[in-house]
C-alpha positions as CSV (number, residue, x, y, z in Angstrom):
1,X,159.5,163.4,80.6
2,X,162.1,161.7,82.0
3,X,164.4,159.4,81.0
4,X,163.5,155.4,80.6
5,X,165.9,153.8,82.4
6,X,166.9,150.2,81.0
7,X,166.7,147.0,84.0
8,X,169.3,146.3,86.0
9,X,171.0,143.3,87.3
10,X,170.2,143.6,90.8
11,X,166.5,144.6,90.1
12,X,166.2,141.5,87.5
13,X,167.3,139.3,90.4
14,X,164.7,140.5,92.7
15,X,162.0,140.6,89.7
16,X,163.6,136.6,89.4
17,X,163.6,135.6,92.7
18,X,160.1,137.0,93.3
19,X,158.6,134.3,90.9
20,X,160.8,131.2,92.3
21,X,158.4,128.1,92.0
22,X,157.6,126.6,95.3
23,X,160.1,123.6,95.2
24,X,162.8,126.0,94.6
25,X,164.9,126.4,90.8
26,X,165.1,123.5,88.5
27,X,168.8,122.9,87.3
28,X,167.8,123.9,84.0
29,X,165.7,126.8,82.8
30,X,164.1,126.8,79.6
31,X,163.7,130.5,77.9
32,X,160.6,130.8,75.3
33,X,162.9,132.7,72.9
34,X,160.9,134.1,69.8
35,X,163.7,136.4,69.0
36,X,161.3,139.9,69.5
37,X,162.7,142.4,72.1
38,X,160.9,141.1,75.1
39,X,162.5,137.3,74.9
40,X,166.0,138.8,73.9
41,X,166.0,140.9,77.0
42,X,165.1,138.1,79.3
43,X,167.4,135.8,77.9
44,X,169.9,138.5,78.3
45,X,169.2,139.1,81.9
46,X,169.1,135.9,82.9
47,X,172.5,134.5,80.9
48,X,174.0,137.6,82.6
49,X,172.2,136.8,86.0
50,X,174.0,133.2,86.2
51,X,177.3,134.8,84.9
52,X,178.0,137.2,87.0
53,X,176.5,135.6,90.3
54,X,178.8,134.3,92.5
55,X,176.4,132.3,94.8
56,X,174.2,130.3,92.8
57,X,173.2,127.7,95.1
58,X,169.8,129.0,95.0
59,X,169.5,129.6,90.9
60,X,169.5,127.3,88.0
61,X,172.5,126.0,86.6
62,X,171.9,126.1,83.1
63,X,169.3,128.3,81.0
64,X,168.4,126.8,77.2
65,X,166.9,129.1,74.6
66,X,164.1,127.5,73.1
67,X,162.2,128.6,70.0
68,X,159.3,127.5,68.2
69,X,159.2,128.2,64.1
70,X,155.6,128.7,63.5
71,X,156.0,128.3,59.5
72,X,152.9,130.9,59.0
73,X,154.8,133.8,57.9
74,X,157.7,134.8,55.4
75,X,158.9,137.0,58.6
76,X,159.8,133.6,60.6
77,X,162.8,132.4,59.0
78,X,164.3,136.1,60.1
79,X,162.6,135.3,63.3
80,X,164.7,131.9,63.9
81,X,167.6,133.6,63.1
82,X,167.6,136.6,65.1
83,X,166.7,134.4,68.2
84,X,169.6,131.5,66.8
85,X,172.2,134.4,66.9
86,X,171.3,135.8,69.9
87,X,171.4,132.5,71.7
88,X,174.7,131.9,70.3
89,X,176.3,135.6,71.5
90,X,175.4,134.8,74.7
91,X,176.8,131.3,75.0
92,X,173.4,129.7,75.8
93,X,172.4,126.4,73.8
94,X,169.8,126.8,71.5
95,X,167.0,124.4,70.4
96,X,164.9,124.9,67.6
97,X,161.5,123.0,66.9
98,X,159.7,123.4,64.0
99,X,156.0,123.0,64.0
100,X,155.0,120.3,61.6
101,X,151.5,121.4,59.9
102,X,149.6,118.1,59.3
103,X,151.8,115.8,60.9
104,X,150.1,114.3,64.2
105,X,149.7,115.7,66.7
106,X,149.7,119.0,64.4
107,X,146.5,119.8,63.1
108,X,146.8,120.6,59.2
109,X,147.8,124.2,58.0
110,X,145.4,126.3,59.4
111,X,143.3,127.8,56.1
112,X,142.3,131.5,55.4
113,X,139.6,132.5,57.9
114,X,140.4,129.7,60.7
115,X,141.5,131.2,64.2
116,X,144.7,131.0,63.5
117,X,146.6,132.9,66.2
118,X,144.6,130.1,68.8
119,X,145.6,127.4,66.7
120,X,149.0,128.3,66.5
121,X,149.2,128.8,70.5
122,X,148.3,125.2,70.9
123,X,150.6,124.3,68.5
124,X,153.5,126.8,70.3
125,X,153.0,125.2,73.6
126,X,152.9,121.6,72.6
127,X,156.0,122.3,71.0
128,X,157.6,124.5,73.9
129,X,156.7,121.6,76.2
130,X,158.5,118.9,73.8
131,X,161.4,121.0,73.7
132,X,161.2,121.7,77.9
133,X,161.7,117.5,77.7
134,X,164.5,117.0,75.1
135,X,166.2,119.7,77.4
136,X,165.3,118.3,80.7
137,X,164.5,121.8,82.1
138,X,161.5,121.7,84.4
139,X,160.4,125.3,83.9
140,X,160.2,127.9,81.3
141,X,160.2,131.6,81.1
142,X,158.0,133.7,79.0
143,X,159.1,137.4,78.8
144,X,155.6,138.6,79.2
145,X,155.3,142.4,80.9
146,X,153.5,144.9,82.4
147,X,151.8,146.0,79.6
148,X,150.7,142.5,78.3
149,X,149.3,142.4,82.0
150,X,147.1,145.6,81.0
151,X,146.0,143.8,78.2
152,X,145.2,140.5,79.5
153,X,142.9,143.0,82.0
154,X,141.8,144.2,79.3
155,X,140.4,141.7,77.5
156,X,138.6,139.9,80.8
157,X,136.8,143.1,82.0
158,X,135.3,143.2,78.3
159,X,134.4,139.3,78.8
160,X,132.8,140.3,82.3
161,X,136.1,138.4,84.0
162,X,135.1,138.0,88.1
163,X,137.7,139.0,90.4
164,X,139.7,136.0,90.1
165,X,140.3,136.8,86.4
166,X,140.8,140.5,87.1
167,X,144.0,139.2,89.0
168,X,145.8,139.0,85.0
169,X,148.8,136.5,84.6
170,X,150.5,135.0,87.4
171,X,154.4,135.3,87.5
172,X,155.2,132.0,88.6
173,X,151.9,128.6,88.1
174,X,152.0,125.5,87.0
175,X,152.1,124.4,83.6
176,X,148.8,122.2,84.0
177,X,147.4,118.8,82.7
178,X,146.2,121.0,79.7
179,X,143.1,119.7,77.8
180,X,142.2,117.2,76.4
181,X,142.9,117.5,72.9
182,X,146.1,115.5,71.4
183,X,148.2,119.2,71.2
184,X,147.2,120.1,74.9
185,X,147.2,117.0,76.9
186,X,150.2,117.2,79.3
187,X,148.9,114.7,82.1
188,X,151.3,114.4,85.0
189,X,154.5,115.5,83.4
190,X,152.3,119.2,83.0
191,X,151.9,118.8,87.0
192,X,155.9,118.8,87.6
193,X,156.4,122.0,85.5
194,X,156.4,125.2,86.2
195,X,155.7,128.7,83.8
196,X,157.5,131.7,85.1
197,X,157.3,135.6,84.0
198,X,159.6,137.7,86.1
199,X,159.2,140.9,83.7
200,X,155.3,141.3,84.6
201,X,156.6,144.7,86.7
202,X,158.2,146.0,84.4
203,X,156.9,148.5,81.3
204,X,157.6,147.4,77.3
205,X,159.2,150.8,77.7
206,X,162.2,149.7,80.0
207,X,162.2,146.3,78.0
208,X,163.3,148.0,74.9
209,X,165.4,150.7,77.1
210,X,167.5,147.5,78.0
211,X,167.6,146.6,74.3
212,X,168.9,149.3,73.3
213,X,171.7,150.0,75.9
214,X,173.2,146.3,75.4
215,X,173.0,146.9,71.7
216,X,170.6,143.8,71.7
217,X,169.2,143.3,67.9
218,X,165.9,142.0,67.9
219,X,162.9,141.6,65.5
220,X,159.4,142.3,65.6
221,X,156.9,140.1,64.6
222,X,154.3,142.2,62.0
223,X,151.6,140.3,62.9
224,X,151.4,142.1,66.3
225,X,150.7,145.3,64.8
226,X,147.3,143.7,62.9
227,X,144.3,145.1,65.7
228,X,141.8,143.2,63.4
229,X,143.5,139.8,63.2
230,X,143.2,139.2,67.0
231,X,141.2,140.7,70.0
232,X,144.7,141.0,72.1
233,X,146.3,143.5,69.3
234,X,142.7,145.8,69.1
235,X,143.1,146.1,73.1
236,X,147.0,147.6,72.2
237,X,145.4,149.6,69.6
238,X,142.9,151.2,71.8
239,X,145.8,151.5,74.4
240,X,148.4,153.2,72.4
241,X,145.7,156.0,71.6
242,X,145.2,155.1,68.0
243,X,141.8,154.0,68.6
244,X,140.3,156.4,71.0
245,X,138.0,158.0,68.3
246,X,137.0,155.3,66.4
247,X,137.5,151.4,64.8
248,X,138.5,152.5,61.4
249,X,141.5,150.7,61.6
250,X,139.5,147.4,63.2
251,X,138.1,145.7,59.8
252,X,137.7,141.8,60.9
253,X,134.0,141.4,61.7
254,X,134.8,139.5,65.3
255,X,137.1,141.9,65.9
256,X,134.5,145.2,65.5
257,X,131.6,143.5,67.1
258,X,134.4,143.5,70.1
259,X,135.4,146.7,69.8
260,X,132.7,148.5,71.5
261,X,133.5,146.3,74.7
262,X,137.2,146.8,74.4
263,X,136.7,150.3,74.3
264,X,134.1,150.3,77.8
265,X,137.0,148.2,79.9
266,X,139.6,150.3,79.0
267,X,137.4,152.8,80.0
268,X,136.3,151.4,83.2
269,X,140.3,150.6,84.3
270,X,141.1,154.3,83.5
271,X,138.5,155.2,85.9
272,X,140.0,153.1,88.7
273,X,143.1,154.6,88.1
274,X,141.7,158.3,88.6
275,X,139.9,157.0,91.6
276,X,142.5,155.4,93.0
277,X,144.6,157.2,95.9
278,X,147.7,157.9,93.9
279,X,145.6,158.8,90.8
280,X,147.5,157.1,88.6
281,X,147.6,155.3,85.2
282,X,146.3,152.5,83.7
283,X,149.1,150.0,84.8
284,X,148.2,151.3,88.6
285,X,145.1,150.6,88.4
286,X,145.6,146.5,87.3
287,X,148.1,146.6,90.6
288,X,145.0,147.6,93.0
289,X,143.0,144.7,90.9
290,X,145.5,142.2,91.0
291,X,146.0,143.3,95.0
292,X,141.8,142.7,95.8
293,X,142.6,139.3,93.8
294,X,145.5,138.6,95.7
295,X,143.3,139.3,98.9
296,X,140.9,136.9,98.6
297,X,143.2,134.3,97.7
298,X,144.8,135.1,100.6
299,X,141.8,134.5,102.5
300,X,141.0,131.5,100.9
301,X,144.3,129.5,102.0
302,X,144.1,130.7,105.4
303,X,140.5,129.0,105.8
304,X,141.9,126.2,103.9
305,X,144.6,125.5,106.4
306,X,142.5,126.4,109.3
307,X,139.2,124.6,108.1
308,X,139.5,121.7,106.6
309,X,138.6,118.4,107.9
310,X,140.3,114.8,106.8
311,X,138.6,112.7,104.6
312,X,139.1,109.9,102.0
313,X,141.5,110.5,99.5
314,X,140.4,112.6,96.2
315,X,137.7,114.5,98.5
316,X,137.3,117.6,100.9
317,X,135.6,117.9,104.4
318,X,134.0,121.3,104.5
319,X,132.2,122.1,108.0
320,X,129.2,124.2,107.2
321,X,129.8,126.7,110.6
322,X,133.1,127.4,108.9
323,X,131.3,128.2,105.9
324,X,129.3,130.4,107.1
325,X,132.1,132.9,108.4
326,X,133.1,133.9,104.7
327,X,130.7,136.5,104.0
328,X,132.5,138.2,101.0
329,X,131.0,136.6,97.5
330,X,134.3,137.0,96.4
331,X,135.9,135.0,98.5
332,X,133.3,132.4,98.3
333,X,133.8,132.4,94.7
334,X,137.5,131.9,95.2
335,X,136.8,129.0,97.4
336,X,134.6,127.3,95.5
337,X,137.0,127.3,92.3
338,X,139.9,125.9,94.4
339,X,137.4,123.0,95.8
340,X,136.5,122.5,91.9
341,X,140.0,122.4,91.0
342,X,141.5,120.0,93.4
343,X,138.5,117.8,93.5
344,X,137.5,117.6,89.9
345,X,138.3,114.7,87.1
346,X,138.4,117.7,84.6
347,X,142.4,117.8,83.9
348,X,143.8,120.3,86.7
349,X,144.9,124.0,85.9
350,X,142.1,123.7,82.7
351,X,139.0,125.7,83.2
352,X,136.9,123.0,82.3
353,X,137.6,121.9,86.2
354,X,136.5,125.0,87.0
355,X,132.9,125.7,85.3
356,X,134.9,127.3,82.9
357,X,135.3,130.2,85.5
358,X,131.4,130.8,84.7
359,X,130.4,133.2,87.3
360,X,126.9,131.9,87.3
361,X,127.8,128.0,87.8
362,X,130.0,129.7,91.1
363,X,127.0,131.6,92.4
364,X,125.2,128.5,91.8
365,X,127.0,126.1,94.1
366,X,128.0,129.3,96.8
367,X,124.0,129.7,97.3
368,X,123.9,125.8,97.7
369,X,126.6,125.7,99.8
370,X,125.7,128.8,101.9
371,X,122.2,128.8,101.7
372,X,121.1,125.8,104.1
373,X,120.9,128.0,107.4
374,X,117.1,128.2,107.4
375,X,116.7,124.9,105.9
376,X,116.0,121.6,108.1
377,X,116.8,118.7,105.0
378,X,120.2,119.2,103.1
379,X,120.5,117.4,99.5
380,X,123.4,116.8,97.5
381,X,123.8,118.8,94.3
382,X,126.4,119.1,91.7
383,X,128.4,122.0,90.9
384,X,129.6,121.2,87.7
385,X,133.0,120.0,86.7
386,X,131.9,116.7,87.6
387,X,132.0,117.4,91.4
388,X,129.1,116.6,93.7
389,X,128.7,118.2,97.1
390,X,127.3,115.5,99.9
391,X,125.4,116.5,102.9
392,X,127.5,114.4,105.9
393,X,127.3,115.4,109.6
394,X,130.1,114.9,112.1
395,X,128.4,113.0,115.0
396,X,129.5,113.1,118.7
397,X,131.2,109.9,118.7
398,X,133.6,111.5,116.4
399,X,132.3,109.8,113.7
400,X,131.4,111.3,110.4
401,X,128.4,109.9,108.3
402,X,126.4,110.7,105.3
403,X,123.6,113.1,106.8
404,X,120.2,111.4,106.5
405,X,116.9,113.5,106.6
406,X,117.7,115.3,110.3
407,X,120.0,118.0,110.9
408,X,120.2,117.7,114.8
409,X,122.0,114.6,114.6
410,X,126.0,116.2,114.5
411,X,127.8,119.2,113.1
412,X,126.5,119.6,109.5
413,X,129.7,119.1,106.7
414,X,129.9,119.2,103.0
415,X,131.9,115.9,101.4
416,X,133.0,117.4,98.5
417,X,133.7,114.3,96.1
418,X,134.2,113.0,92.1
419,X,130.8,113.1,90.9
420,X,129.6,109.5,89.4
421,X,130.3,108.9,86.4
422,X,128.6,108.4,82.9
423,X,127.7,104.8,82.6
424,X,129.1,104.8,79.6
425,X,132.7,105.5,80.6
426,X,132.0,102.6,83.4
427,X,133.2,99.0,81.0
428,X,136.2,98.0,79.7
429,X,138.3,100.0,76.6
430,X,142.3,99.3,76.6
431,X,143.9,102.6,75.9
432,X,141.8,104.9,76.6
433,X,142.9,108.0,79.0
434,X,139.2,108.6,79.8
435,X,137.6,104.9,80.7
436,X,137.5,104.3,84.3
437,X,138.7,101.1,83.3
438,X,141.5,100.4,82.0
439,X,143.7,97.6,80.4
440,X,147.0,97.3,81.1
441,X,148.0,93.8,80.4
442,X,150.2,94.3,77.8
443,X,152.7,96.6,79.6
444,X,152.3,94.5,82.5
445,X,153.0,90.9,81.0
446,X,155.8,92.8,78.8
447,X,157.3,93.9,82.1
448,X,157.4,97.1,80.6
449,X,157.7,100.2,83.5
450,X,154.7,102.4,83.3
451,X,153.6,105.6,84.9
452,X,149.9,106.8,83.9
453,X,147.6,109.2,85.2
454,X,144.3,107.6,86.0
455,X,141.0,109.7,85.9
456,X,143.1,113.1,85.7
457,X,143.5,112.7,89.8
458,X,146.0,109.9,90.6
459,X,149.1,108.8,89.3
460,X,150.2,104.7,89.0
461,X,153.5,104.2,88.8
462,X,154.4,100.1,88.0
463,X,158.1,98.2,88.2
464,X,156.4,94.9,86.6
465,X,160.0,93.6,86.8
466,X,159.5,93.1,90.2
467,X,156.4,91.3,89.7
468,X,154.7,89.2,92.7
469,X,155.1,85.2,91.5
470,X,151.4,84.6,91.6
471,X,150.7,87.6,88.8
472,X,153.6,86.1,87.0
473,X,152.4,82.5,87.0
474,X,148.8,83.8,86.2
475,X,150.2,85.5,82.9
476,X,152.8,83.4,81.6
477,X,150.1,80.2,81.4
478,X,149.8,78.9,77.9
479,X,146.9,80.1,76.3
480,X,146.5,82.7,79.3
481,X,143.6,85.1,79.0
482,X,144.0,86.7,82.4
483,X,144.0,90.3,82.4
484,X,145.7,93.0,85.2
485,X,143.2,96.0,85.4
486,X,143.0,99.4,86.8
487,X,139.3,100.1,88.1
488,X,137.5,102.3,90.6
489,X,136.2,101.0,94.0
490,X,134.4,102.7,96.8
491,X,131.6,105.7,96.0
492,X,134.6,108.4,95.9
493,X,136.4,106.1,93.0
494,X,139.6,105.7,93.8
495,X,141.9,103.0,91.7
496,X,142.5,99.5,92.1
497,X,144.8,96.7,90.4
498,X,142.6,93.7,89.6
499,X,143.8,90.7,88.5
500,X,141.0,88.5,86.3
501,X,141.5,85.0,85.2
502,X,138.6,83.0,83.8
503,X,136.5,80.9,86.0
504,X,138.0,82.2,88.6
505,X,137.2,85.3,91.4
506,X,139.1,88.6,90.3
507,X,142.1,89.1,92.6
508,X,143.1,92.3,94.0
509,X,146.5,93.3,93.6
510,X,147.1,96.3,95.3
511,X,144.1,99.3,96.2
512,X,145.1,103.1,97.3
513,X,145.8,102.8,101.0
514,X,144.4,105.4,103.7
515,X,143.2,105.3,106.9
516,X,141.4,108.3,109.3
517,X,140.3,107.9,112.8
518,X,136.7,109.3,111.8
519,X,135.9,107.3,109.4
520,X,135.0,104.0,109.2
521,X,136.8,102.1,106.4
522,X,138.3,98.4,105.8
523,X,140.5,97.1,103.2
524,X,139.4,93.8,101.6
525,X,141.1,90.9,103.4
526,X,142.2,89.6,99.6
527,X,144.3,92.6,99.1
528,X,147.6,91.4,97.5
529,X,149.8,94.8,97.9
530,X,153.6,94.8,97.2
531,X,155.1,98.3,97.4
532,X,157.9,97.4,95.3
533,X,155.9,97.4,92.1
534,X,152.9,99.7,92.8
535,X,153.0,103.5,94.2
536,X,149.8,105.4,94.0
537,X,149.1,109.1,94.7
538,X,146.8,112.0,94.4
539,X,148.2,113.9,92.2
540,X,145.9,117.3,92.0
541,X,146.6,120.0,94.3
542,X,145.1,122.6,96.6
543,X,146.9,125.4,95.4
544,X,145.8,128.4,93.3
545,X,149.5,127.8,91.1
């Protein structure tokens, strides 16, 4: 066998330039440092990177070690210290967060039989992402590798994963607005950061190669070599060989009713691999996965940019001939689950604004979408995620209009658009992320600056010290009840500033501005606007990172 050769500079700067987030390198890069081999050899590489690189116009300035004390395990005080000294060899500045069990938004200690390995990833990355903001660095890099990609394969095929999950991690995506949950809700601030893996081509093998001939110490954490505490460390069981014959060493009841399935992907990968051309191994085979994945995605941005037709802000313009052109299921599938994505109120990048990637909620909305042809009356229908699809024709005036019970009358479309919502969310509740509307007086009449993400899809951005006279005068009365609101106006809800004073008509102080040839739309004439204290934008975005 021959010998494992440890990473070198020049190939970690192609592995690193390979997974450059679109807008280019943040001046500071954070490093998810847990002190195990694969976070000391990339913090390694990359504190060596910016050393020794002369030209660094197009690299971070700065990279921060960042780790997170779990306070589970008697192992994580060595843990902390191994990554502390580390840090410090290299001359990178180290933070070190603590996670505080019980203290909001910390859930309390998790107690013998809870899931604790997902609890304490919640907790992980609301802590990583509070130390990305004390540090100011704008992305962070996990040292994740090829073999975590096997697994992460892995463990979709034995979930029945579709295509799109068979693709495994992505080197460089978005953090995300998260969830929402108080550990996981990350709102527009998760939108301007970015998660980045450049080890994903390269084996644990060469990772600890590179260890070992920079006489890196490292420690590992014991947990990881549990396959019946979580469903990831049974798929590196069966991997490593020592679960080939049988479970014995899989005791957790979850974890042995999974086995069986483990055991059939694996399988089913390894058989790729022998039928691929180079007959090769199991890490092969994920690339010829990961390359159909890539494929459609591919696809999928090319009818995107080729396709699409404009439309109101928030929504999408699909022309049904267009459509009809994708034939793979695949890549309708794909296309579907970037529509969802970018059109849903579901926080972006969570799969909750995807139908949870549910393969039968995709088929769903691609036979609705695809399956007018030999039908004369379209109807709208939902897809989930809180998106609804509307029949609309382009006419030959140019105009476009909501299709009524003919199909002869233009080019049939799809308006893809924010699904009504529950009446229930429809009334007034200050402080509340998830009312339509909602209250902000108090920041407002405080002059206090305020940026908020309204509805998971735009984000308000307010300078009240700029304030127009008439909003001043309105909210400075004696005895003043008079309100400033954010609510939704037209059918595809987008926001509005409304100023209400009793006995009096509400005044509108500024609405989201747009304007298309093909569609016929006026702005109230009592529009009060004044770009110096209001910006809106759409904040979600088309693409698949």
């Amino acid at each position: 066998m021959p010998p494992i050769l440890p990473i070198s500079g020049e190939e970690f700067l192609h592995y690193f330039r390979q997974c450059t987030p679109p807008r280019g390198w943040p001046p500071v890069l954070a490093v998810a440092n847990s002190g195990g081999p694969d976070s000391t050899c990339l913090l390694y590489l990359l504190a060596t990177l910016l050393k020794n690189t002369v030209d660094r116009d197009e690299l971070p300035s700065e990279v921060v070690s960042v780790h997170v004390n779990h306070d589970l395990q008697k192992p994580s005080v060595t843990m902390a210290e191994v990554a502390e000294g580390t840090a410090r060899t290299l001359g990178v500045k180290h933070l070190v967060t603590k996670v505080q069990w019980g203290a909001p938004p910390f859930p309390p200690r998790p107690a013998a039989g809870a899931p604790i390995e997902e609890i304490a990833r919640y907790a992980r990355h609301y802590a990583l992402f509070r130390a990305m903001s004390e540090s100011r660095a704008e992305a962070i890099t996990y040292g994740h590798h090829a073999d975590d990609q096997v697994e992460t394969v892995v463990m979709r095929l034995a979930k029945g994963s579709g295509s799109h999950g068979l693709a495994g991690i992505r080197p460089v995506r978005r953090w995300g607005m998260g969830e929402a949950t108080p550990l996981a809700d990350f709102g527009l601030e998760g939108m301007r950061r970015w998660i980045v893996r450049p080890l994903l081509g390269v084996s644990k093998g060469r990772i600890l190669a590179t260890c070992e001939a920079n006489c890196l110490p490292y420690t590992n954490d014991p947990t990881n070599f549990q396959p019946d505490l979580t469903i990831r460390n049974a798929i590196r069981h069966l991997i490593n060989g020592t679960g080939n014959h049988e479970s014995s060493a899989i005791t957790g009841g979850a974890m042995l009713d999974e086995f069986p399935h483990l055991r059939e992907a694996l399988r089913t990968l390894r058989d790729l691999a022998a039928r691929s051309e180079r007959h090769g191994n199991v890490w092969e085979a994920v690339s010829v996965l990961a390359q159909r994945a890539h494929s459609s995605f591919f696809s999928v941005t090319t009818w995107i940019n080729q396709s699409v037709l404009p439309s109101p802000p928030s929504t999408l313009l699909l022309p049904s001939k267009e459509l009809l052109k994708i034939t793979d299921g695949d890549v309708r599938r794909a296309l579907v689950r970037r529509v969802l994505r970018f059109v849903s109120p579901r926080p972006w990048g969570s799969l909750s604004a995807e139908v949870g990637g549910s393969r039968t909620h995709l088929d769903h909305a691609v036979s609705k979408a695809w399956g007018y042809e030999d039908k004369k009356i379209r109807r709208s229908f939902s897809s989930g995620s809180d998106v609804l699809w509307v029949p609309h024709v382009l006419r030959s005036d140019g105009l476009v209009k909501e299709q009524g019970q003919d199909l002869t009358n233009g080019e049939p479309l799809w308006l893809v658009q924010r699904a009504p919502p529950f009446l229930k969310n429809i009334h007034l509740r200050k402080d509340k992320s998830d009312a339509l509307v909602l209250d902000i007086t108090d920041y407002v009449a405080g002059r206090l600056p305020l940026e908020i993400l309204w509805d998971n899809r735009f984000g308000i951005e307010l300078d009240p010290a700029v304030l127009p006279d008439h909003v001043v005068g309105a909210l400075n009365c004696p005895g003043s009840s008079a309100r400033v609101t954010i609510q939704p106006h037209t059918k595809w809800y987008l926001p509005r500033l409304v100023l209400s004073c009793p006995d009096q008509p509400d005044k509108v102080l500024a609405d989201f501005h747009w304007n298309i040839t093909s569609w016929k739309h006026k702005r109230p004439a009592n529009v009060h606007s004044d770009p110096q204290w209001v910006r809106m934008a759409f904040v979600r975005s088309w693409d698949a990172v």
